[in-house]
Structure formats: C-alpha cells, structure tokens
Backbone as JSON, one array per atom type, in Angstrom:
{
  "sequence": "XXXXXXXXXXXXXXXXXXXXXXXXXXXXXXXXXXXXXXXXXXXXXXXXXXXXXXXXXXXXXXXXXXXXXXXXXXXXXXXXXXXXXXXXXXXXXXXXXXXXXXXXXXXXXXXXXXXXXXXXXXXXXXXXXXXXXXXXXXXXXXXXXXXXXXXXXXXXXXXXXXXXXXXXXXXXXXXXXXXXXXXXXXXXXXXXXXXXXXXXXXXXXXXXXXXXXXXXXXXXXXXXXXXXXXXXXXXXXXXXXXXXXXX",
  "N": [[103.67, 120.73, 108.25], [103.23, 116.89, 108.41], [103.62, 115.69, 105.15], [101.11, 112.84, 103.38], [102.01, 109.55, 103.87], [102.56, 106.06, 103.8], [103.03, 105.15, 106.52], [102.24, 107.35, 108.47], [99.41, 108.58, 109.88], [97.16, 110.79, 108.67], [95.83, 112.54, 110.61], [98.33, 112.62, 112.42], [101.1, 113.95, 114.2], [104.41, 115.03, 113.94], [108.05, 116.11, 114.84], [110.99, 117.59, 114.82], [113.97, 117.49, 115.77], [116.44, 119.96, 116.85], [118.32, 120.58, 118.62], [121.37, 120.1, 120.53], [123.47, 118.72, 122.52], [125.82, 118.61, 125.42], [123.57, 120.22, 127.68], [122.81, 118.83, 130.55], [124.62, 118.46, 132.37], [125.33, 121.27, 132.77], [123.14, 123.16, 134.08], [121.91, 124.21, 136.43], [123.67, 126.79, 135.47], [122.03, 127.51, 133.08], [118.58, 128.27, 131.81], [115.68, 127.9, 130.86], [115.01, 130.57, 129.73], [117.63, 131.9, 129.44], [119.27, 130.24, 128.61], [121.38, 129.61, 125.45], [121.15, 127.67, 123.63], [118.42, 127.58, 122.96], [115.35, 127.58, 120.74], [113.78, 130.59, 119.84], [111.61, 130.68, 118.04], [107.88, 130.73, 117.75], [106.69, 127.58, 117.23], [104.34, 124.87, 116.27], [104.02, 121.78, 115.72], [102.23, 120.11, 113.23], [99.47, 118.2, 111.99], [98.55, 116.87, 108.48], [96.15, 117.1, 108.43], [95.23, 118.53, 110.15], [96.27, 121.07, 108.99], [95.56, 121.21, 106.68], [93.43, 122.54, 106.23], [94.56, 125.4, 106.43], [95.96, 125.56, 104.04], [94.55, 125.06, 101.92], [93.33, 127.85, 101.52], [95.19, 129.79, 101.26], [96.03, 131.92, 98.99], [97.43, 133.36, 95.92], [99.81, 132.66, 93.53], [99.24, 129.73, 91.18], [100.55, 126.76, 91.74], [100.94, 124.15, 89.95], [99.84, 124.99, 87.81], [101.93, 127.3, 86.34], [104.61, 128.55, 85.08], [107.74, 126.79, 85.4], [107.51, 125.5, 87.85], [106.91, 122.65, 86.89], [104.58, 122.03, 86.82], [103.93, 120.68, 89.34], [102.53, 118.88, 91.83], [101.3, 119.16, 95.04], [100.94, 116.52, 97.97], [98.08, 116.7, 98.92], [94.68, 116.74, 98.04], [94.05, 119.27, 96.57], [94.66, 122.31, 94.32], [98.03, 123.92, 94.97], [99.17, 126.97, 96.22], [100.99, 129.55, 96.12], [103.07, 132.43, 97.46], [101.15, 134.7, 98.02], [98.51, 136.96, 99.55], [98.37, 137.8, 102.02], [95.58, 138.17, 102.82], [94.93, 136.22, 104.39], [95.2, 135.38, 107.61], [96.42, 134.5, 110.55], [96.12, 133.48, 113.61], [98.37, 132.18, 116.08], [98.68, 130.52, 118.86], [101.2, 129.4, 121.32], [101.56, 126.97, 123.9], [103.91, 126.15, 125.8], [105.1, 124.02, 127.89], [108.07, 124.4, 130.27], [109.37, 122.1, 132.06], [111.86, 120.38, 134.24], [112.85, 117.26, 133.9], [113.9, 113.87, 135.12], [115.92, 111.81, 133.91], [116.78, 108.17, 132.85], [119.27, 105.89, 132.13], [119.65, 102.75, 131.89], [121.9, 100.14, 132.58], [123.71, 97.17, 131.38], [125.64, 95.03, 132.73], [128.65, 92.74, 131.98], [131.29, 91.22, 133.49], [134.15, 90.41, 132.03], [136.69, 87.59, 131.43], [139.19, 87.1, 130.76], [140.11, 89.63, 129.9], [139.0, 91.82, 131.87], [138.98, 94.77, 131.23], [138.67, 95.67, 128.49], [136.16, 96.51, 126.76], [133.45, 95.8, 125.17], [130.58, 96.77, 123.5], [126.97, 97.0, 123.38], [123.89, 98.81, 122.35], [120.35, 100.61, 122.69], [118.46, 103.2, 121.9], [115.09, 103.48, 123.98], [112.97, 104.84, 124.4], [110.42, 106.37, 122.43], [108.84, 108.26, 119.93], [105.75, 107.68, 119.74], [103.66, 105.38, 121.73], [104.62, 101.69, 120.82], [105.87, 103.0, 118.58], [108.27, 101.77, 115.52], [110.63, 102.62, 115.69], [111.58, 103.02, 118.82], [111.43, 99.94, 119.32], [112.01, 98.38, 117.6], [114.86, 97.57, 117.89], [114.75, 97.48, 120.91], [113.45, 95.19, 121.22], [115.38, 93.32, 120.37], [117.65, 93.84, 121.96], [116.52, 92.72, 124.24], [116.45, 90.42, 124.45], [119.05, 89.41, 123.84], [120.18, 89.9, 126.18], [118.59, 88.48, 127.7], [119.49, 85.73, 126.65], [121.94, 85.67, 127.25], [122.18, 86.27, 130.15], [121.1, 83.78, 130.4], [123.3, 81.93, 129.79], [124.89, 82.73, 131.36], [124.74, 81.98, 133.89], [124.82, 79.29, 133.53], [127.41, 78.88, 133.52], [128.53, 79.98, 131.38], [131.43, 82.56, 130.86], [132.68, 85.29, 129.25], [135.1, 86.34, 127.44], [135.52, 89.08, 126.72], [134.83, 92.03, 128.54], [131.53, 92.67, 128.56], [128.75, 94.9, 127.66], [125.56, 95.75, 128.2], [123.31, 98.74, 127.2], [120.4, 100.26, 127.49], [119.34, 103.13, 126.02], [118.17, 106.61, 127.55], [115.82, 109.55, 126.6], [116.75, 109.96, 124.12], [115.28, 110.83, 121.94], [114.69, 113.02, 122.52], [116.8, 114.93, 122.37], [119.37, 112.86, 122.13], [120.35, 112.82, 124.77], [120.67, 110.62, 126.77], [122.95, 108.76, 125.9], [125.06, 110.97, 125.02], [124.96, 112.1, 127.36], [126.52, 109.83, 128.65], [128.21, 108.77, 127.33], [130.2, 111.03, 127.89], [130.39, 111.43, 130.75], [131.63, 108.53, 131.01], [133.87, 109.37, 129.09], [137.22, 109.36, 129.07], [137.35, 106.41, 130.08], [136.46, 105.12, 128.14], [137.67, 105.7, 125.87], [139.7, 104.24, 126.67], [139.53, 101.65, 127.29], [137.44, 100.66, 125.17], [135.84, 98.9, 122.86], [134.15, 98.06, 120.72], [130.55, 99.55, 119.48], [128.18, 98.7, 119.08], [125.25, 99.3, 117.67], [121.76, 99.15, 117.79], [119.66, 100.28, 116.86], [117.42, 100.26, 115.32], [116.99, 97.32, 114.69], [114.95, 95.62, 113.81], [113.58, 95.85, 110.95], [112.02, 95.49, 108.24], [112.82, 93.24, 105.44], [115.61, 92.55, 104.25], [118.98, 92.53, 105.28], [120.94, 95.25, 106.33], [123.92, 96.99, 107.13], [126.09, 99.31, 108.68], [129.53, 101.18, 109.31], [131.79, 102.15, 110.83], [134.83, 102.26, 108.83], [137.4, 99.64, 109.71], [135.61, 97.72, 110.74], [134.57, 96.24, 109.14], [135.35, 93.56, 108.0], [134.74, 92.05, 109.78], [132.18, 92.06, 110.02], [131.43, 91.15, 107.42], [132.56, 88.37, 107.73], [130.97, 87.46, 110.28], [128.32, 87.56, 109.18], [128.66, 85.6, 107.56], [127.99, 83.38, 108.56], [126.11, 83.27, 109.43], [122.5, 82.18, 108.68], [119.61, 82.84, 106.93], [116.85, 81.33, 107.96], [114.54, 80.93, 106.43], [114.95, 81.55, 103.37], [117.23, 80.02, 103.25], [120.09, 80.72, 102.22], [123.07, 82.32, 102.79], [123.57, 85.47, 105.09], [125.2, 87.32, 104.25], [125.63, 86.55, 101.59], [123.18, 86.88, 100.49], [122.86, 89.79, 101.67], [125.01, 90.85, 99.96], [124.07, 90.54, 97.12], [121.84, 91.65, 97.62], [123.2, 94.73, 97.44], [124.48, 94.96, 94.87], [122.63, 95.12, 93.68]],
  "CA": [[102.74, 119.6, 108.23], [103.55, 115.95, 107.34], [102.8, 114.91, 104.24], [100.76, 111.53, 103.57], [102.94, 108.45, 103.79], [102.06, 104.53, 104.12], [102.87, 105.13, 107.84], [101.58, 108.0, 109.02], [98.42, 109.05, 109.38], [96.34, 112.02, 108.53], [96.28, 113.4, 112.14], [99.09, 112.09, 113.81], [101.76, 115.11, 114.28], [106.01, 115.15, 113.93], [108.87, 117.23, 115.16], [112.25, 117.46, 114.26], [115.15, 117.99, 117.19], [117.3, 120.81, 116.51], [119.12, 121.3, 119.7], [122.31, 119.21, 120.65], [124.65, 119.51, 123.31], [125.86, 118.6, 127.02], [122.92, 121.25, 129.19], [122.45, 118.97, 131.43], [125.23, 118.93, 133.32], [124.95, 123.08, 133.52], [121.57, 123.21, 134.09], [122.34, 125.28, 137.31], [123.99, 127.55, 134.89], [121.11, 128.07, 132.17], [117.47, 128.19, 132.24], [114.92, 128.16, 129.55], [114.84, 132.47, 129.3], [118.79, 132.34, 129.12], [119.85, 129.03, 127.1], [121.85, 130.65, 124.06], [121.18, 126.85, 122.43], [117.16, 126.84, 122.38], [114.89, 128.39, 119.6], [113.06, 131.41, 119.92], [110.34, 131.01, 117.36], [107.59, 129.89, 118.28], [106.19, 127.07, 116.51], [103.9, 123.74, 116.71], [104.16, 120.89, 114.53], [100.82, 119.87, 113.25], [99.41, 117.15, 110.68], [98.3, 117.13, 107.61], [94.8, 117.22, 108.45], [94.89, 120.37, 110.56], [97.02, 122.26, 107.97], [94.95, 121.23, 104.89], [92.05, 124.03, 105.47], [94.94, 126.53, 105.64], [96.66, 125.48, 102.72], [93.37, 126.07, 100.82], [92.81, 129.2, 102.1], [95.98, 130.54, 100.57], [95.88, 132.65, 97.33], [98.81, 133.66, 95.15], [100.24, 131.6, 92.19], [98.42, 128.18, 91.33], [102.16, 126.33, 91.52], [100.66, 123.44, 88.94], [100.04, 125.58, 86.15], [102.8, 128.37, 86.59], [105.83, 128.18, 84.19], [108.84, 127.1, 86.15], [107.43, 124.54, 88.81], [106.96, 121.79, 86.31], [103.38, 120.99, 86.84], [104.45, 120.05, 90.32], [101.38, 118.86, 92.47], [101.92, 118.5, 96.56], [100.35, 115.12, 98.48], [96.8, 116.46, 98.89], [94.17, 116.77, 96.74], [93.95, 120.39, 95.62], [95.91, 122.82, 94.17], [98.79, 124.62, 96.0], [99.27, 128.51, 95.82], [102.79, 130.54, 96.86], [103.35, 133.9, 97.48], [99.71, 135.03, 98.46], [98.24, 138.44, 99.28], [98.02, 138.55, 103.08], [94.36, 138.02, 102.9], [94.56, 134.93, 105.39], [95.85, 135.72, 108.75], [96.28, 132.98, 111.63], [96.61, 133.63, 115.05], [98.89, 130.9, 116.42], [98.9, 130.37, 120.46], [101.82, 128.05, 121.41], [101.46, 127.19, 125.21], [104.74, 125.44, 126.15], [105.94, 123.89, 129.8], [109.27, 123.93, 130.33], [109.9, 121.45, 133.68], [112.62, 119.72, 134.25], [113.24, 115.69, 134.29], [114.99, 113.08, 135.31], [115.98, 110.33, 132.61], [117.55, 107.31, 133.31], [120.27, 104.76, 131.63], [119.33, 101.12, 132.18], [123.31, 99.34, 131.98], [123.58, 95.67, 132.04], [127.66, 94.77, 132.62], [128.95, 91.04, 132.34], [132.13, 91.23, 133.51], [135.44, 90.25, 131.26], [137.19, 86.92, 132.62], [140.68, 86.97, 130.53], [140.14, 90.8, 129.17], [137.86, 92.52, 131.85], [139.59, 95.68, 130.7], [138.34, 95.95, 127.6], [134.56, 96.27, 126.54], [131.9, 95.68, 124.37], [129.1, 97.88, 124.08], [125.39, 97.32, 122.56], [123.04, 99.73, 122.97], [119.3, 101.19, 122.0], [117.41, 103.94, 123.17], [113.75, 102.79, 124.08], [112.07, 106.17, 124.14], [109.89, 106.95, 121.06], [107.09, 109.37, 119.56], [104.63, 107.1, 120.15], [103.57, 103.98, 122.06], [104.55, 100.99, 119.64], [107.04, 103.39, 117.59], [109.21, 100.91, 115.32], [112.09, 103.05, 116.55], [112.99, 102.54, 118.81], [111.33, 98.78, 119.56], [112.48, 96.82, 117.12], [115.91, 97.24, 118.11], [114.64, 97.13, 122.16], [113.24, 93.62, 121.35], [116.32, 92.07, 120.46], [118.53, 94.48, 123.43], [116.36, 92.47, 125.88], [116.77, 88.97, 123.93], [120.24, 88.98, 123.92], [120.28, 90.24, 127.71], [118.01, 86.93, 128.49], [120.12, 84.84, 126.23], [123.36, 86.16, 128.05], [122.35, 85.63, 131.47], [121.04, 82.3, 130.94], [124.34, 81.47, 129.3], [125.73, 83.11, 132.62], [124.19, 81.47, 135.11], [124.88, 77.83, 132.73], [129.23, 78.6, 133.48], [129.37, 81.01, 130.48], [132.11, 83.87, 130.61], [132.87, 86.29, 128.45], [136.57, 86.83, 127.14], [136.03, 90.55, 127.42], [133.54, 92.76, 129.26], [129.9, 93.07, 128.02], [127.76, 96.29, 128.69], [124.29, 96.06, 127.88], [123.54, 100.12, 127.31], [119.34, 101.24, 127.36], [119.72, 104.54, 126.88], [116.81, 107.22, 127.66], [115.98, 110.88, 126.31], [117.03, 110.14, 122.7], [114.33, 111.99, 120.97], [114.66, 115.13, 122.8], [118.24, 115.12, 121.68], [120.55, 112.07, 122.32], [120.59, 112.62, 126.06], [120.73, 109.7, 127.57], [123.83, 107.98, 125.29], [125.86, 111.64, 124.91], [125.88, 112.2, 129.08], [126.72, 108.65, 129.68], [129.38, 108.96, 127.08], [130.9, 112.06, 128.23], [131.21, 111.05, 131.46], [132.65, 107.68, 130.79], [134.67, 109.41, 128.09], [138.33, 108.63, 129.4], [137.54, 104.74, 130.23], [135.96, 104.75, 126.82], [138.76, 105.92, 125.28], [141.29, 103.41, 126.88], [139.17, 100.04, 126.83], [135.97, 100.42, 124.35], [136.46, 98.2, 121.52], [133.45, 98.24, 119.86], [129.95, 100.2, 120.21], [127.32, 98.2, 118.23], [124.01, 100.18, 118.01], [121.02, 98.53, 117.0], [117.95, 101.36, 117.06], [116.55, 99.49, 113.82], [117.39, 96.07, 114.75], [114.33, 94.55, 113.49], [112.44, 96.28, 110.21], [112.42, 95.06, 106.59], [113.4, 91.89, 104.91], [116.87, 92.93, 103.8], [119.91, 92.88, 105.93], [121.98, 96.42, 105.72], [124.54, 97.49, 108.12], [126.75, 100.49, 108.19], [129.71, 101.56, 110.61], [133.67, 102.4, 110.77], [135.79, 100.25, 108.23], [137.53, 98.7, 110.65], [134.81, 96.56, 111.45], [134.16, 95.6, 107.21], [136.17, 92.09, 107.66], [134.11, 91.41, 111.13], [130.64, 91.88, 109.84], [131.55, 89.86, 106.56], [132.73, 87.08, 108.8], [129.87, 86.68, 111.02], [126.88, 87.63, 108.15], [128.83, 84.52, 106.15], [128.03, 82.72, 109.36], [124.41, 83.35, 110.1], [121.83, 81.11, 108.02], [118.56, 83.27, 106.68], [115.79, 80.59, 108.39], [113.18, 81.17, 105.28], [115.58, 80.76, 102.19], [118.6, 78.63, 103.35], [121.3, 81.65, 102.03], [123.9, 82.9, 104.0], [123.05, 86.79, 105.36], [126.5, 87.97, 103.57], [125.4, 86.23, 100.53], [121.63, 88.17, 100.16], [123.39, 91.33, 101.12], [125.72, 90.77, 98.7], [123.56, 90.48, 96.1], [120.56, 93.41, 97.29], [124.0, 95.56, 97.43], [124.92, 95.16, 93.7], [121.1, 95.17, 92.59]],
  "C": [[103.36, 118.38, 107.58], [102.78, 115.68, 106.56], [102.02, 113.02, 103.95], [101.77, 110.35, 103.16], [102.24, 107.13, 104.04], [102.02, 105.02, 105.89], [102.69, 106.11, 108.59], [100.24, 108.77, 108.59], [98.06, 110.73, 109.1], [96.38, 113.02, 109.75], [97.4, 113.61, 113.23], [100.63, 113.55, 113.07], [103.75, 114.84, 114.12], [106.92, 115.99, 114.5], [110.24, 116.88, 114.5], [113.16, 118.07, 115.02], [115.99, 118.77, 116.39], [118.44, 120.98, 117.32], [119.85, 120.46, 120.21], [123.09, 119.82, 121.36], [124.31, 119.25, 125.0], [125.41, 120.11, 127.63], [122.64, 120.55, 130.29], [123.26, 119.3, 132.95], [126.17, 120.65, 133.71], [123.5, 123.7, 133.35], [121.61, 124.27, 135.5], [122.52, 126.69, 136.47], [122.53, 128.4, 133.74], [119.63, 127.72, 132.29], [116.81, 128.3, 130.65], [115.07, 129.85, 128.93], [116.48, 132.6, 128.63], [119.63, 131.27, 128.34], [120.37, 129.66, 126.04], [121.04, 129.16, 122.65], [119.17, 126.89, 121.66], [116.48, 128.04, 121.45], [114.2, 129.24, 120.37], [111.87, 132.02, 119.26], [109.62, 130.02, 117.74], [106.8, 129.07, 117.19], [105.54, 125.3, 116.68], [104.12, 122.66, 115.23], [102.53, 120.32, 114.43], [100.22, 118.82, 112.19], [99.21, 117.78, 109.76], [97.03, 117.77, 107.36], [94.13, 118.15, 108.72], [95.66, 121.17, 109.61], [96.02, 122.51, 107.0], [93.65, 122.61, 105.1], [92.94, 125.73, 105.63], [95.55, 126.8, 104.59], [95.5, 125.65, 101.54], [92.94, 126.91, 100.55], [93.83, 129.98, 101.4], [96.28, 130.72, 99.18], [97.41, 132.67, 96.79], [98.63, 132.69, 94.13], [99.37, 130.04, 92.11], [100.21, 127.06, 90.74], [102.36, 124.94, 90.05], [100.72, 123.88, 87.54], [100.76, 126.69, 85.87], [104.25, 127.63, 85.93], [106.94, 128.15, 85.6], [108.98, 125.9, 87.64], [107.05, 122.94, 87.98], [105.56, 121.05, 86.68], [103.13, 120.18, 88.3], [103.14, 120.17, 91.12], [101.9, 118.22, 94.07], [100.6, 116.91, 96.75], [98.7, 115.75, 98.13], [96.08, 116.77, 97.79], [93.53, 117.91, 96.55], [94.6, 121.15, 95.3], [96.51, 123.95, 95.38], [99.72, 125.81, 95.12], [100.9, 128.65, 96.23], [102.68, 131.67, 96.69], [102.07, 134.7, 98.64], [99.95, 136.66, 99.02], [98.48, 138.77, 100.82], [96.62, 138.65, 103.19], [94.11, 137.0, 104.18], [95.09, 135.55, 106.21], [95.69, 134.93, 109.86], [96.94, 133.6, 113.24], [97.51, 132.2, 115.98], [99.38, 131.27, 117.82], [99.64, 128.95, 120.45], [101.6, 128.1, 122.94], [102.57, 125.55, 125.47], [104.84, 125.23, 127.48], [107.43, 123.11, 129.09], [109.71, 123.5, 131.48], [111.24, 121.13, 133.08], [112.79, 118.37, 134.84], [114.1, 114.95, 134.31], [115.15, 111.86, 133.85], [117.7, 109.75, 133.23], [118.37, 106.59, 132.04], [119.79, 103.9, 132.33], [121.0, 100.44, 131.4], [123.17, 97.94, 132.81], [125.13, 95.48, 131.83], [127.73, 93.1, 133.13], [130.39, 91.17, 132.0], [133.15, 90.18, 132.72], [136.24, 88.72, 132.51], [138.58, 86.84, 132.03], [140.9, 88.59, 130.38], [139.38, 91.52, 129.88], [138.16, 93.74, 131.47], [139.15, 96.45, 129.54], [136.94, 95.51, 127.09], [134.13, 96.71, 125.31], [130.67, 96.38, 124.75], [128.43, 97.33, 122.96], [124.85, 98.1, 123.47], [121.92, 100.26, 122.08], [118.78, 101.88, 122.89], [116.08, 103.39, 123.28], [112.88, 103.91, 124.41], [111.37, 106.69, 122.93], [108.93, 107.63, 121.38], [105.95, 108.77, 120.09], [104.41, 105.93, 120.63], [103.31, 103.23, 120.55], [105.43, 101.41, 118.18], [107.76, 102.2, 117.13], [110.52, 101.25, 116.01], [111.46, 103.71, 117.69], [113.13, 101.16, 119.18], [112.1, 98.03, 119.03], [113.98, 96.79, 116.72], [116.18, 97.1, 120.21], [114.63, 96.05, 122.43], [114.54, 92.76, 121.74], [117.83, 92.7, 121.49], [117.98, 93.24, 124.44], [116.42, 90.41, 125.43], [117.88, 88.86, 124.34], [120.96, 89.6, 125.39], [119.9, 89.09, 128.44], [118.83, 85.95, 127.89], [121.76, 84.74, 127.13], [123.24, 85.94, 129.28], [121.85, 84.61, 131.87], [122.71, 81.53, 130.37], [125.53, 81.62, 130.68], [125.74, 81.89, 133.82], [124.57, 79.41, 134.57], [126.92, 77.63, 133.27], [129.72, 79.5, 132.47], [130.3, 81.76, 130.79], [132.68, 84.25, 129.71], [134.14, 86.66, 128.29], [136.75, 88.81, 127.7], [134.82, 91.11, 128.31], [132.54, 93.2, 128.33], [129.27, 94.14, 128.52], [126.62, 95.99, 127.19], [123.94, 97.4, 127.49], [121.65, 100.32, 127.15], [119.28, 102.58, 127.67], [118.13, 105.32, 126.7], [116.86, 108.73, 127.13], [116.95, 111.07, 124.85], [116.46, 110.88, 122.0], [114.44, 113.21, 121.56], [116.47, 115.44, 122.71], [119.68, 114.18, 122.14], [121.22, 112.71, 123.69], [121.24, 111.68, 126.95], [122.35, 109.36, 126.9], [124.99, 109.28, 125.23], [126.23, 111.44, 126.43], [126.51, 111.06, 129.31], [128.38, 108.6, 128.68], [130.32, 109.97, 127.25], [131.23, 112.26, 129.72], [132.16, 109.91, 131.45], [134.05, 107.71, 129.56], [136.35, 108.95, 127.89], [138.31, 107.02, 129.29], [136.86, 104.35, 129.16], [136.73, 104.79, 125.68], [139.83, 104.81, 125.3], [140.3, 102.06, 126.93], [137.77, 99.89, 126.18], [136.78, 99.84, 123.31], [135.5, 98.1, 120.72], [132.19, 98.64, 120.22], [129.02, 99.7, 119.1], [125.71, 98.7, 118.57], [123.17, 99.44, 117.41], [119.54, 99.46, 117.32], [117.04, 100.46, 116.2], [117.06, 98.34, 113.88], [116.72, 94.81, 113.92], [113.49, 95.0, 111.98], [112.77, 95.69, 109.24], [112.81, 93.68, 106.48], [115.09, 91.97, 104.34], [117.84, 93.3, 104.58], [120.77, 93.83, 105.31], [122.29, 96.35, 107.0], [125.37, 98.63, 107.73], [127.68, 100.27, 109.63], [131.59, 101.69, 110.43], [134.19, 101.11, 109.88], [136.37, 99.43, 108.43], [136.74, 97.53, 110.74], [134.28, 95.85, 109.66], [134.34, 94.04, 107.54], [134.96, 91.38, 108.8], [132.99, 90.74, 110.4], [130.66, 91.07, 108.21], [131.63, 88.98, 107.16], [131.57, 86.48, 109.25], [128.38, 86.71, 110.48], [127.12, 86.03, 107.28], [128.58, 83.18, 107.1], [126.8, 82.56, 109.48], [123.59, 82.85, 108.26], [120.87, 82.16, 107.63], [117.69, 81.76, 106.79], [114.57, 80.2, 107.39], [114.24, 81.06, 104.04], [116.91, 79.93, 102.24], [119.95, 79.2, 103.16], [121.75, 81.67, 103.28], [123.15, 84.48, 104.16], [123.77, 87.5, 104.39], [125.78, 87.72, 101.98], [123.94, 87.22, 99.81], [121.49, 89.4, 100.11], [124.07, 91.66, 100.68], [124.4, 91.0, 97.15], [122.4, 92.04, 96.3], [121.45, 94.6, 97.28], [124.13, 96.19, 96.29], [123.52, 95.83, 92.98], [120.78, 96.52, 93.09]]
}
C-alpha cells in the first residue's frame, strides 16, 4: 500500500516494474506460461485506503510501544501490529490479461548539413500512470516546444551543423520498451555517430535547476547554464545552481 504523501491520494494505487529486458523481439519464442523473466506471485497493488481495514485487523506486537522499534508510528492513524496470530485470513483473487500490444516510437530527424553523420539525440517517454502524470509531461511539453521551435527555424533557412533526432519514446512504464528496442536496434549506428543523448523525463518540475549525466558533458552544461538568464530573478542558471548545490 502507498503511504500518504502531498501527491498522492488516499485511493489512487502504484506499482513498481521489476522486469527488464529485450522480449519483444522473441516474443515468438516465449509466452506468458513460459517467460523465465516474469513473476509468479501473484499480487495487486492497492492504496492506502483499501489496505487500512486490514492493517487494523492485524494482531501481534503493538510496534509503538515494543522495545526495539523506537516508538516508531507508520502514516495512518492507528497503531501498527507485526508478527500476528493467523487470526485474519484474506482471500486475494488477482484476475490478470495478458494480450499483446503494439507500441510505437514517434522520431523527429533534422538532418546534419556539415556533420550529417553524427547525431544528437533528445528524448522523453510520454506514457504515464495516469492522465496528467508530471512524468512524463513536463518533460513532453518542452520535447514538443523545441520540435515547433526547430521546424520553424527550419522552414526560416535554419540548418543544423549535425543531425537532430527528436526521440518520443512509448512503453516506458511497463519497462523501458520503447527507448531499449529502438536502442538495440540502432545500436551499431549509435555507437559510430551518437554524440550526445539528452533525456529530459522531468524537464519541467520545481524551482531549482539540477542536472545529472556522464562527466564529459560537466564543461558543456556549465557553459550553456552560465548562458541562460532565470526570467524572475535576473541570475544566471549556473549561478543559482551553484549556490542550491553548496547549500
């Protein structure tokens, strides 16, 4: 069950992907019964809201006042047992479908006019938990900004020193689908002209610019953060995440 957080509610449910790995292209080969990768217990993810009347229900230790847990109280509001007698007993019916679907890649390519050889990649998946998910929007938003900014810049005489690829990839949440197949087939010509693979899933949350990513790229993203203005206090970007770095 999740526990209560600012952003999720009381009813609303979670999962957590376990299972990683090129099946689709041996999907011929394996089937749901014979898969070696998928789980075999069965189990639902459920809120907080449906858990809480079995978490009351269970006896054993009172974990608050028991030497050894430090007084330790979970999110809701009564106390929480461990161990218990076997007095409760839950019948749990999972009723799974296992089809099979298609998922797509959405690639936008703006060909290279001194360098087409060598490419540039952005990319976000746009598949989330729920309609309106932050992830994976508010790094979709600014995928499809700088897709409209780019082909009006196109269509104006722009070109591009090296090759541009747009990348929307699909089937992220059910395990980095979309972005593994597309890199494992293009893995050779990714190898010999990718030059950089700038991901922006979280493009847009918070007030505080962070980035992360191979050290290679350290000198870059100083460079062009000491370049970009913050619109609301007049700093540089470099300069603000300089400073929320140290603090």
């Amino acid at each position: 069950p999740i526990p209560c957080v600012p952003w999720q509610s009381q009813t609303s449910g979670q999962y957590q992907r376990r299972v990683h790995g090129n099946f689709l292209l041996r999907i011929e080969k394996y089937t749901y019964e014979n898969c070696p990768a998928l789980p075999r217990i069965p189990a639902i993810p459920i809120s907080y809201a449906d858990a809480q009347p079995f978490l009351q229900l269970l006896d054993g230790i009172d974990v608050s006042s028991t030497p050894g847990f430090d007084g330790w109280q979970g999110g809701l509001p009564f106390a929480y047992h461990v161990g218990g007698t076997g007095r409760v007993a839950v019948d749990l019916m999972v009723e799974n479908e296992h089809p099979i679907r298609p998922q797509f890649d959405v690639v936008g390519i703006i060909p290279g006019e001194i360098e087409p050889d060598r490419q540039v990649l952005a990319g976000n998946h746009r598949d989330g938990w729920v309609f309106g998910a932050r992830d994976p929007h508010c790094g979709t938003g600014p995928l499809l900004d700088i897709a409209r900014a780019f082909g009006q810049l196109y269509q104006d005489g722009w070109r591009p020193r090296r090759t541009i690829k747009l990348l929307s990839w699909d089937g992220e949440e059910y395990g980095l689908h979309g972005s593994t197949e597309w890199a494992e087939e293009y893995q050779d010509v990714l190898d010999e002209e990718g030059v950089v693979y700038l991901n922006i899933d979280g493009g847009g949350q918070g007030l505080n610019f962070n980035a992360g990513g191979s050290p290679s790229l350290g000198e870059l993203m100083r460079e062009v953060t000491s370049q970009v203005v913050n619109g609301i206090t007049g700093r540089t970007v470099f300069d603000e995440w300089s400073e929320n770095t140290r603090a």
